[in-house]
BAMARFI-994830 format. One record per residue (C-alpha): z, y, x. Coordinates in Angstrom, 1 decimal, m for minus. Each point is the difference from the previous one (the first is absolute). Layout:
BEGIN
<site><z>Z</z><y>Y</y><x>X</x></site>
...
END
This chain:
BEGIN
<site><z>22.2</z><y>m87.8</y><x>m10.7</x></site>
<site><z>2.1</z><y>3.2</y><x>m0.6</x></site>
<site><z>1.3</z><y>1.0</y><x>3.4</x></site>
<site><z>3.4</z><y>0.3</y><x>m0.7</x></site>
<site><z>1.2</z><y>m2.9</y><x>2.9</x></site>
<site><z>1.8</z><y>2.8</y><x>2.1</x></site>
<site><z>2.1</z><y>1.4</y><x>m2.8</x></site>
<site><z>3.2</z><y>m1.9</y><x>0.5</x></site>
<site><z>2.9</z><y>2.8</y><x>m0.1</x></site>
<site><z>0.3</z><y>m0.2</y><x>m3.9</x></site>
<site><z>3.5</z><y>m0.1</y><x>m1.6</x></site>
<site><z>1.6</z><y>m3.0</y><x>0.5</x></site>
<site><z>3.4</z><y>m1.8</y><x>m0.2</x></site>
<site><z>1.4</z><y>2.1</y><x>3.3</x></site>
<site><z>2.9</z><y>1.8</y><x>0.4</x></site>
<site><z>0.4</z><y>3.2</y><x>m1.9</x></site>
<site><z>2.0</z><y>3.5</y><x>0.2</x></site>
<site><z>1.1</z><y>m0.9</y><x>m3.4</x></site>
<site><z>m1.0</z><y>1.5</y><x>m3.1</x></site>
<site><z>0.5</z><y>4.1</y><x>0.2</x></site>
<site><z>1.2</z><y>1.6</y><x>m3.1</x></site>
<site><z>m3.7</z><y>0.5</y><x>m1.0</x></site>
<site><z>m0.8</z><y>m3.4</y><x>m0.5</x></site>
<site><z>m2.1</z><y>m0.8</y><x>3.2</x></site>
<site><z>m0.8</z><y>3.6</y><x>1.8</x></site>
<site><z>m1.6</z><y>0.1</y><x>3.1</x></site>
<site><z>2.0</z><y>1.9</y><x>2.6</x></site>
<site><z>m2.4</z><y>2.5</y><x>0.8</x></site>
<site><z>0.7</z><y>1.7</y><x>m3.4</x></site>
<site><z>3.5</z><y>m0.2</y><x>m0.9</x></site>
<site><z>0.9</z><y>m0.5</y><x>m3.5</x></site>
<site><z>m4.0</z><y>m0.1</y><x>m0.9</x></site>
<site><z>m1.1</z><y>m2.9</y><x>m1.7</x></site>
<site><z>m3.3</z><y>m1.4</y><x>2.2</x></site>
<site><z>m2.4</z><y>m3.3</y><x>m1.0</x></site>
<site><z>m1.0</z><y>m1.4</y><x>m2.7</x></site>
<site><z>1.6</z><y>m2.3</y><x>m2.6</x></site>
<site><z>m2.0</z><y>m2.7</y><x>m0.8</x></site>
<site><z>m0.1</z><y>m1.1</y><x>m3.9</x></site>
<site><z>m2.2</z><y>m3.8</y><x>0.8</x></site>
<site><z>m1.3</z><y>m1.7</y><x>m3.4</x></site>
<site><z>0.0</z><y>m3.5</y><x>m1.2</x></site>
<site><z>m4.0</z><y>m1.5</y><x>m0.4</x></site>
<site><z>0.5</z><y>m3.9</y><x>1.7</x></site>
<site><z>m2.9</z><y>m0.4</y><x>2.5</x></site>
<site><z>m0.8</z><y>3.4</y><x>m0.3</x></site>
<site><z>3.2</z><y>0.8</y><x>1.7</x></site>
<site><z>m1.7</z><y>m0.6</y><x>3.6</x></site>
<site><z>m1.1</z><y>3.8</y><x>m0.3</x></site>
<site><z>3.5</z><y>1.3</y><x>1.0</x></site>
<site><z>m0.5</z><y>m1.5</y><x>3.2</x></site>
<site><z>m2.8</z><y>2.2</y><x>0.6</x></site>
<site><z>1.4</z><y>3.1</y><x>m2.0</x></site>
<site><z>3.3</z><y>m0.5</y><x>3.2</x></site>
<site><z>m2.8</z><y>m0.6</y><x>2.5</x></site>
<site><z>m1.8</z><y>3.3</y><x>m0.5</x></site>
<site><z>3.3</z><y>1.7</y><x>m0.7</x></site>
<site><z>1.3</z><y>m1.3</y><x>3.3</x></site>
<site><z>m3.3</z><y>1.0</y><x>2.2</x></site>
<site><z>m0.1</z><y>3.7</y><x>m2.0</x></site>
<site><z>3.5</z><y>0.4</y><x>1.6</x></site>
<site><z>1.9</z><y>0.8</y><x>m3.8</x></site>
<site><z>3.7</z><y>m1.5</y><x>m0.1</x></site>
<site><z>0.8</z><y>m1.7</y><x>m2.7</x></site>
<site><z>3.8</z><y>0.7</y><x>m1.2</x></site>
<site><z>0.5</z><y>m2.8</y><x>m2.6</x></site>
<site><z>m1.8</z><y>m2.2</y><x>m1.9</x></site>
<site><z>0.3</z><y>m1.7</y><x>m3.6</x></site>
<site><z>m1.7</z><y>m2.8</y><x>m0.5</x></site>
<site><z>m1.0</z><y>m2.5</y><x>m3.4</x></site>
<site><z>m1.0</z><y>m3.6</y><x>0.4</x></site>
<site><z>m2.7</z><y>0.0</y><x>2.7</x></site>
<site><z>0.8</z><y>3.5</y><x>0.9</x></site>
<site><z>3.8</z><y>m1.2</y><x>1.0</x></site>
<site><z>m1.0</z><y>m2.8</y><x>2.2</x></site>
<site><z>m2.7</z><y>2.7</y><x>1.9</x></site>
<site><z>2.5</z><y>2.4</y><x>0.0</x></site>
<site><z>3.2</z><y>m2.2</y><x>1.1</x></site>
<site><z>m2.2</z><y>m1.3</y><x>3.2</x></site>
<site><z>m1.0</z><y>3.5</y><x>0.8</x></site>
<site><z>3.5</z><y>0.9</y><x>0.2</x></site>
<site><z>1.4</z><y>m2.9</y><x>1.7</x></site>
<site><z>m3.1</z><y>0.3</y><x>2.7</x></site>
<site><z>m1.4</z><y>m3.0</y><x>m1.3</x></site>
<site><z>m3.7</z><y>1.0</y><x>m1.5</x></site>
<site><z>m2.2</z><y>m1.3</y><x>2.8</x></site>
<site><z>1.9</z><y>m3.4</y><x>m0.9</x></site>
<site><z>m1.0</z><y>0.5</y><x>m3.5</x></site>
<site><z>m3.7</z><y>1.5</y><x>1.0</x></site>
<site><z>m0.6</z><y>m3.0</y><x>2.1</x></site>
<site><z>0.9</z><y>m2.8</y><x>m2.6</x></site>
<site><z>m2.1</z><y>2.3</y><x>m2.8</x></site>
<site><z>m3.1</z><y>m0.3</y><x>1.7</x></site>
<site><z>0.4</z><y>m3.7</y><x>0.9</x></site>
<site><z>0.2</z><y>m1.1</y><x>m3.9</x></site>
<site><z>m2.9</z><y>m1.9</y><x>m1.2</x></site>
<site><z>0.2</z><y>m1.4</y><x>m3.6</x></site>
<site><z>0.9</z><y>m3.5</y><x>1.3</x></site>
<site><z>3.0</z><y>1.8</y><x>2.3</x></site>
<site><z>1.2</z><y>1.6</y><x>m3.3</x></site>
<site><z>m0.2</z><y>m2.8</y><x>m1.9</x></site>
<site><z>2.0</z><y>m2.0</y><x>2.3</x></site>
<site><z>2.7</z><y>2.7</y><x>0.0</x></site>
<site><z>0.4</z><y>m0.6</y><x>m3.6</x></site>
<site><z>2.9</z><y>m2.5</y><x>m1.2</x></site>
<site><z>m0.9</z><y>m1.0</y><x>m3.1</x></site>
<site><z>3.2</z><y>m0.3</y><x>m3.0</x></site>
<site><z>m0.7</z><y>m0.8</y><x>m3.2</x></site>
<site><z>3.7</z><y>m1.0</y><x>m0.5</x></site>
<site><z>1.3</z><y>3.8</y><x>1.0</x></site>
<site><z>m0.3</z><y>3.8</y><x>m1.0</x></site>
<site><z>m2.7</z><y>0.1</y><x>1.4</x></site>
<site><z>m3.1</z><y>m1.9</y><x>0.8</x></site>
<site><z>0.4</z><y>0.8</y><x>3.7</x></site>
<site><z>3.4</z><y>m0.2</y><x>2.0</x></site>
<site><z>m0.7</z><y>2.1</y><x>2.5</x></site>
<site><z>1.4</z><y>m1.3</y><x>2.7</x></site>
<site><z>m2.8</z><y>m0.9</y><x>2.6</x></site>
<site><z>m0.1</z><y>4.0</y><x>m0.3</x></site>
<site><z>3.7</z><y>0.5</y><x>0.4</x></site>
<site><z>m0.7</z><y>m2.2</y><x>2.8</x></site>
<site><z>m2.4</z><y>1.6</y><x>1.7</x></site>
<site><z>1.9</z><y>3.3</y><x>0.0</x></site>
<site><z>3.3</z><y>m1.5</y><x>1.3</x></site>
<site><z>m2.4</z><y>m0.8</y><x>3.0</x></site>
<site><z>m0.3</z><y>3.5</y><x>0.9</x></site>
<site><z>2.8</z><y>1.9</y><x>m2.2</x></site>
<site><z>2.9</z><y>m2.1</y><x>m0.2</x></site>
<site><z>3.6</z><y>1.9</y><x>0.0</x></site>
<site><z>m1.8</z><y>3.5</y><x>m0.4</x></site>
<site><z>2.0</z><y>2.2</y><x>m2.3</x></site>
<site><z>m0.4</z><y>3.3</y><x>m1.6</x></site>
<site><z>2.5</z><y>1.4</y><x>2.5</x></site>
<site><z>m2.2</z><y>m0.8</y><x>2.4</x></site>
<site><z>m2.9</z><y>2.5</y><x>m0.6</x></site>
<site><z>0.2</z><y>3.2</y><x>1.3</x></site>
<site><z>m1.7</z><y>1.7</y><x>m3.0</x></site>
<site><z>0.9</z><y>m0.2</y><x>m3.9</x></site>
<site><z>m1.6</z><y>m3.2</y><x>m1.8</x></site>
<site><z>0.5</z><y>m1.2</y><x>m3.3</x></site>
<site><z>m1.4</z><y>m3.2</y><x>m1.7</x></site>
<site><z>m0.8</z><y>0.5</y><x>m3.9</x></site>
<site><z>0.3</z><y>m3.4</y><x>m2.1</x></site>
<site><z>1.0</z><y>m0.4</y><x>m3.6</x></site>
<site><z>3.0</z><y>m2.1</y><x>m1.8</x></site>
<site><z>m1.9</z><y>m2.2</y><x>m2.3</x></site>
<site><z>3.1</z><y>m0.3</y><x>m2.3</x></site>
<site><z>0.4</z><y>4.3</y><x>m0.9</x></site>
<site><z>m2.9</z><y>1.0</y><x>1.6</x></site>
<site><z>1.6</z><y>2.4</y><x>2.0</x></site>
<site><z>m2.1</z><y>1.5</y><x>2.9</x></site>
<site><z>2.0</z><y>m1.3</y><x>3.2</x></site>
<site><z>0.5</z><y>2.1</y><x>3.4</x></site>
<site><z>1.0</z><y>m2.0</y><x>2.9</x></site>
<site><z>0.4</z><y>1.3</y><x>3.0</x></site>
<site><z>2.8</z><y>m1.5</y><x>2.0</x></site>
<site><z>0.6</z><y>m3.7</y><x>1.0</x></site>
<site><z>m3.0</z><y>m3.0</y><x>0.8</x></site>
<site><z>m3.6</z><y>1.7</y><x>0.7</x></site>
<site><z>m1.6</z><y>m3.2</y><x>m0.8</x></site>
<site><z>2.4</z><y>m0.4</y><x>m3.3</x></site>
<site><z>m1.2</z><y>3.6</y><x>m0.9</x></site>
<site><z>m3.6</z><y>m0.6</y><x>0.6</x></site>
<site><z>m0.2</z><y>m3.5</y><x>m1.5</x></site>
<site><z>1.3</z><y>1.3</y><x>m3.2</x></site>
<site><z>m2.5</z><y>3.2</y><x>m0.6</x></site>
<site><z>m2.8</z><y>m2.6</y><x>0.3</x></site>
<site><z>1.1</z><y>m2.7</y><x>m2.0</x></site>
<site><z>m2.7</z><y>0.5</y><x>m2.5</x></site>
<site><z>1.2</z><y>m1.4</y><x>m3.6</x></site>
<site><z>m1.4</z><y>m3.5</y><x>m0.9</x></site>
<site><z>m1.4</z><y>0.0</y><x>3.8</x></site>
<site><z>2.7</z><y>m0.3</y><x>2.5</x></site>
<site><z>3.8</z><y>m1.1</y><x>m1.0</x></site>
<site><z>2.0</z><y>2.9</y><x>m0.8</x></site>
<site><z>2.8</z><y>0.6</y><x>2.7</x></site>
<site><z>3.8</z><y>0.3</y><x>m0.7</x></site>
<site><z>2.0</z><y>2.6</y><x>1.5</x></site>
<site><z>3.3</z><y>0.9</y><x>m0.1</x></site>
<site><z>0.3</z><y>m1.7</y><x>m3.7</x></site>
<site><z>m3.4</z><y>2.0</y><x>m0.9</x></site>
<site><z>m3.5</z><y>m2.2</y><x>m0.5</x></site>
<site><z>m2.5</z><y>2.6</y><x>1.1</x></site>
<site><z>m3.7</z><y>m0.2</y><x>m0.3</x></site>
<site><z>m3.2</z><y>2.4</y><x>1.3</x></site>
<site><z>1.0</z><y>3.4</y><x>0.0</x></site>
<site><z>m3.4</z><y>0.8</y><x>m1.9</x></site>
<site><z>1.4</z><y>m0.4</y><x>m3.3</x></site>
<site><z>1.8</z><y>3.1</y><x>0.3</x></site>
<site><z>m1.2</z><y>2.0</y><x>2.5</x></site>
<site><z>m3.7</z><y>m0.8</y><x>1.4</x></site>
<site><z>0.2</z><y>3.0</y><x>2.2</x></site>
<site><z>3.3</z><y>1.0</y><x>1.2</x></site>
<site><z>m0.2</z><y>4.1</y><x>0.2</x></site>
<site><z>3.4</z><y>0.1</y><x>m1.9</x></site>
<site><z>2.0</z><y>m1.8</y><x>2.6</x></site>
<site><z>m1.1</z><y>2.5</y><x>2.8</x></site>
<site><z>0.8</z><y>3.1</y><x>m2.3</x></site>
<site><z>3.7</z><y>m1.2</y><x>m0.7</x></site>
<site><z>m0.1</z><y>m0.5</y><x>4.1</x></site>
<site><z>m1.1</z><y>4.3</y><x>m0.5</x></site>
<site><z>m2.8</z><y>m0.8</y><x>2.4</x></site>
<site><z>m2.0</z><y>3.2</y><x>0.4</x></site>
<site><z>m3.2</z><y>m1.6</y><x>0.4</x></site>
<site><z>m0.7</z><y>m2.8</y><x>m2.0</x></site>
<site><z>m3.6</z><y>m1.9</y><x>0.3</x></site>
<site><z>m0.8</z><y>m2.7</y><x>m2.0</x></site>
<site><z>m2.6</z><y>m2.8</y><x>0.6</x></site>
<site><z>m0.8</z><y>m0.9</y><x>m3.5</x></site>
<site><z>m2.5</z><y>m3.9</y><x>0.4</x></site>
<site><z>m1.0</z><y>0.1</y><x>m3.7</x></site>
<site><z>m1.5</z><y>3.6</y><x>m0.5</x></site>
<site><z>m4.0</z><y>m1.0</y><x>m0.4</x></site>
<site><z>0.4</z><y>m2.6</y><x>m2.2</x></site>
<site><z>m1.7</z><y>2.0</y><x>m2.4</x></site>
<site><z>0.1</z><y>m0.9</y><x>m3.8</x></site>
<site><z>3.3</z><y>m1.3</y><x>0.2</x></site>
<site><z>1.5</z><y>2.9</y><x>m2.3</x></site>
<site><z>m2.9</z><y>m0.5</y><x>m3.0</x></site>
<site><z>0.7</z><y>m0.4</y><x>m3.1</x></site>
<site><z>m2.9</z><y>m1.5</y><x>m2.1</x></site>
<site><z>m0.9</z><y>m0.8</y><x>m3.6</x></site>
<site><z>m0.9</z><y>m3.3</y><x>m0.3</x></site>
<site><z>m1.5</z><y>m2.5</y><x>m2.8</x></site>
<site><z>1.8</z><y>m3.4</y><x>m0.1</x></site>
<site><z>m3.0</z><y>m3.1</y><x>0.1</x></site>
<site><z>m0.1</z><y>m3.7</y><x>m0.1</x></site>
<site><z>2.9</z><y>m1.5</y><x>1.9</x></site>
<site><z>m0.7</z><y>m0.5</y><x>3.2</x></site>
<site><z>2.2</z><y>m2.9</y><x>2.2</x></site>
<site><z>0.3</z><y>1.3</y><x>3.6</x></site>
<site><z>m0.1</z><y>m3.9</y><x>1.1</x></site>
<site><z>m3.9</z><y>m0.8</y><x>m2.0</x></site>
<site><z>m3.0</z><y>0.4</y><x>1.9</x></site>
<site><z>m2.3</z><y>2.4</y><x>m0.7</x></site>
<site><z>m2.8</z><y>m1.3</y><x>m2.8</x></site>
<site><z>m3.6</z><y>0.0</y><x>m0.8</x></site>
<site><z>m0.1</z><y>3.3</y><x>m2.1</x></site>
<site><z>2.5</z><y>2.0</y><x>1.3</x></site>
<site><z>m0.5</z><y>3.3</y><x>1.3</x></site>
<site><z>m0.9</z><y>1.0</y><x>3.5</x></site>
<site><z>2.8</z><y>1.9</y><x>0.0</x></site>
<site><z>2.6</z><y>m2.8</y><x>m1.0</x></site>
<site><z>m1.8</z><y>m1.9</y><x>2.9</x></site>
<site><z>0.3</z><y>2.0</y><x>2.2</x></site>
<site><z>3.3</z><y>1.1</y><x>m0.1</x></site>
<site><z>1.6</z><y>m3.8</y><x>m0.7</x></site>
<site><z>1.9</z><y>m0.8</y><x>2.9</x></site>
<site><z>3.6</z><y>m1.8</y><x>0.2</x></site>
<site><z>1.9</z><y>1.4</y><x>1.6</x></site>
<site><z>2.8</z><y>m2.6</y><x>m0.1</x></site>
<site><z>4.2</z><y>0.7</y><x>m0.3</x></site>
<site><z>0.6</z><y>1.8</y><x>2.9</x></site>
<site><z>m3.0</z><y>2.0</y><x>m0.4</x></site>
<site><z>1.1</z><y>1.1</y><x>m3.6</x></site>
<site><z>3.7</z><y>1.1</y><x>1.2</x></site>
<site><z>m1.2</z><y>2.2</y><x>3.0</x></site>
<site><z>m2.6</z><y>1.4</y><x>m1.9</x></site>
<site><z>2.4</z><y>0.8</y><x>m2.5</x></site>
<site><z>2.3</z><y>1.1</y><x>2.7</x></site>
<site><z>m2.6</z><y>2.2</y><x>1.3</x></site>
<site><z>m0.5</z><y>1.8</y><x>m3.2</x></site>
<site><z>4.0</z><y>0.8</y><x>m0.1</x></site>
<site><z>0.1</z><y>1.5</y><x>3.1</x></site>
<site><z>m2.9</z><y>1.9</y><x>m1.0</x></site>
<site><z>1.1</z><y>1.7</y><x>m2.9</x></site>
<site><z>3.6</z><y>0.1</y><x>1.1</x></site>
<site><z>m1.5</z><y>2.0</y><x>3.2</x></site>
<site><z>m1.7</z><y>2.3</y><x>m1.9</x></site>
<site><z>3.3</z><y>0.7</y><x>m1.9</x></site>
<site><z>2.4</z><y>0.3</y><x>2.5</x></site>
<site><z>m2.5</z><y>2.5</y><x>2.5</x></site>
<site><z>m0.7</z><y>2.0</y><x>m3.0</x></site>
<site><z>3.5</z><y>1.0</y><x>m0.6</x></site>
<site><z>1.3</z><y>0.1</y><x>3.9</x></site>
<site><z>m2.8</z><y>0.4</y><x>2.1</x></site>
<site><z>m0.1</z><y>m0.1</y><x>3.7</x></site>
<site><z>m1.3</z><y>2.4</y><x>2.5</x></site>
<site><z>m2.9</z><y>m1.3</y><x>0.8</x></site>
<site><z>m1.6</z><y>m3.6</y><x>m1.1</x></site>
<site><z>m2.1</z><y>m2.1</y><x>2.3</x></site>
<site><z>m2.4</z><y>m1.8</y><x>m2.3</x></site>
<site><z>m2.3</z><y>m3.0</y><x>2.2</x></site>
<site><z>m2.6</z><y>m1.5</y><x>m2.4</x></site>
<site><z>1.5</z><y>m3.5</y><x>m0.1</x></site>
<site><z>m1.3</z><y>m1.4</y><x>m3.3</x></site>
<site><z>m2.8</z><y>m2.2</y><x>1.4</x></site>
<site><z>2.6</z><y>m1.8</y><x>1.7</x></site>
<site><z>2.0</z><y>m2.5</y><x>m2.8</x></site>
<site><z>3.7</z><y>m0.3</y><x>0.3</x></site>
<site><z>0.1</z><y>m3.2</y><x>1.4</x></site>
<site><z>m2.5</z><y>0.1</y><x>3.0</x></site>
<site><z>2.4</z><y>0.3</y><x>2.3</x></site>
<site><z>m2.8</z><y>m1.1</y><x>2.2</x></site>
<site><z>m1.6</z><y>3.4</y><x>0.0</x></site>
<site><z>2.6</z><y>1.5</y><x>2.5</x></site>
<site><z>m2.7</z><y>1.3</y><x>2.5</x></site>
<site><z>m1.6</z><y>2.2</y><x>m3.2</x></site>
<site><z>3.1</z><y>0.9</y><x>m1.6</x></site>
<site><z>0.9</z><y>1.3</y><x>3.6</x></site>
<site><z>m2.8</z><y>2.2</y><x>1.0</x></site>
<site><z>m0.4</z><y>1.5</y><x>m3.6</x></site>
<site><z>3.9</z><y>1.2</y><x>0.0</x></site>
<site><z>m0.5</z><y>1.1</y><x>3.6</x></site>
<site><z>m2.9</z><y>2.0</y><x>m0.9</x></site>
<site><z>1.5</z><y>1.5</y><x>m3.6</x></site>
<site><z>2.8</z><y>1.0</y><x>2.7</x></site>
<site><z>m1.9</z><y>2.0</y><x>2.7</x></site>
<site><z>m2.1</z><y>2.0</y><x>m2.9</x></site>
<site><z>2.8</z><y>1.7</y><x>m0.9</x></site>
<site><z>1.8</z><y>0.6</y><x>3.3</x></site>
<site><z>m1.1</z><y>3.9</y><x>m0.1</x></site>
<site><z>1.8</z><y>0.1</y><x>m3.1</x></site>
<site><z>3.0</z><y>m1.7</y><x>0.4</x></site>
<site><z>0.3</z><y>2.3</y><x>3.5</x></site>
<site><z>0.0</z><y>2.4</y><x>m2.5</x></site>
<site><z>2.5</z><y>m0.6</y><x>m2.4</x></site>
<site><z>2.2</z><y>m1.1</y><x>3.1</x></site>
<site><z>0.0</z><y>3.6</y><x>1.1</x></site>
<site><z>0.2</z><y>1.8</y><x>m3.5</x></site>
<site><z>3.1</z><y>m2.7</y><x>m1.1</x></site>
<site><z>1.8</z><y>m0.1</y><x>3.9</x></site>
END
């Protein structure tokens, strides 16, 4: 176990100075930007690293001055901010499949074949009333408007709202209307939100990217088209080893998150390519699927540990950027 039980003085929802004209300076160097801004990625179960990437952030002593988070990256971030992750660590590590299962409402009538609100519920538990306002450092939720497409910002009004809605994985969980907008998982649009802390002219932007070693993603391959193959038949006498071997169904929701997961993917790849952050922290995720939300403890330690291997070098850039 990471020893991290006495490192409690982490920004929380407290009272605050109010924001200086630098967006979140730290007295001791007037008009100086200091800390970090945090750019958290979507990835679904793989999420559970940012709760190690804020532990080792939060024992190495670096202030974080904002954060932007996308789908799993808003709900880590939004309880970091509101002083709620040891809340949100403790019900991670409890999930079992069963547990998860259970917290899924099934809707085939809906949006969505989950509804979501056994989650919703189990944040109003801990979160209920939270605001925006509340925080003493800069959030911002990323979601997208299923009608336009536009990429949506939100960062004023309901926490939960917020956080519900950069989740609400398409085809998954019901989309969530607000403010006469039907929002979905901010993924679509922006997997890893560098761009929102750059309009926020954050100095030091660091982005924890979930999807960067799922290698062979970007391939392109020339391929021969053979016999027709149903995905639903079993595999046959005759048939390669190969076709063996790799026949396995993987079932609706299987298809749209691996589908999902090849979006984010590319659209990452895109979007850091043309505004790149800082510095990226990059934990090796991709034996973990995107709905094992049961692998919290692993998730965990392997963010915690991408953290503190490149503490020296975030130190660094603090200096050099400050």
């Amino acid at each position: 176990m990471l020893e991290w039980a006495s490192l409690r003085s982490r920004p929380d929802v407290r009272e605050a100075n109010g924001p200086s004209s630098s967006g979140g300076a730290s007295d001791t160097k007037p008009g100086k930007k200091t800390g970090i801004s945090l750019a958290l990625g979507g990835g679904c179960a793989r999420g559970w690293a940012h709760i190690g990437v804020l532990r080792a952030l939060d024992e190495a002593g670096i202030e974080v001055s904002m954060i932007a988070g996308t789908s799993i990256g808003a709900l880590v971030g939004g309880c970091y901010l509101a002083g709620k992750l040891d809340d949100l660590e403790e019900f991670a590590r409890s999930l079992t499949k069963r547990r998860i299962f259970g917290l899924l409402d099934l809707n085939l009538r809906g949006s969505g074949l989950f509804g979501g609100m056994k989650l919703d519920a189990r944040l109003r538990e801990h979160m209920r009333g939270i605001r925006f306002e509340d925080l003493s450092k800069p959030f911002v939720c990323v979601t997208s408007e299923i009608r336009t497409g536009h990429e949506i910002w939100l960062s004023s009004g309901s926490l939960i709202t917020a956080m519900r809605a950069s989740y609400a994985l398409p085809g998954v969980f019901e989309p969530v209307t607000c403010n006469g907008r039907v929002l979905v998982d901010g993924a679509l649009v922006n997997p890893v939100p560098v761009s929102v802390c750059r309009a926020y002219e954050q100095p030091l932007v660091v982005a924890v990217n979930l999807h960067y070693d799922l290698f062979g993603r970007a391939a392109v391959i020339k391929h021969s088209a053979g016999e027709l193959v149903v995905e639903n038949d079993a595999p046959r006498a005759g048939q390669s080893s190969e076709h063996q071997a790799h026949h396995t169904r993987l079932g609706i929701t299987g298809v749209m998150v691996e589908a999902f997961n090849i979006i984010q993917d590319r659209i990452s790849r895109a979007r850091l390519a043309g505004d790149p952050p800082d510095m990226s922290l990059q934990p090796k995720l991709s034996h973990i699927g995107l709905t094992e939300f049961h692998r919290a403890d692993e998730a965990i330690r392997l963010g915690y540990q991408a953290t503190m291997a490149q503490i020296g070098e975030l130190t660094r850039l603090q200096t050099v950027l400050a």
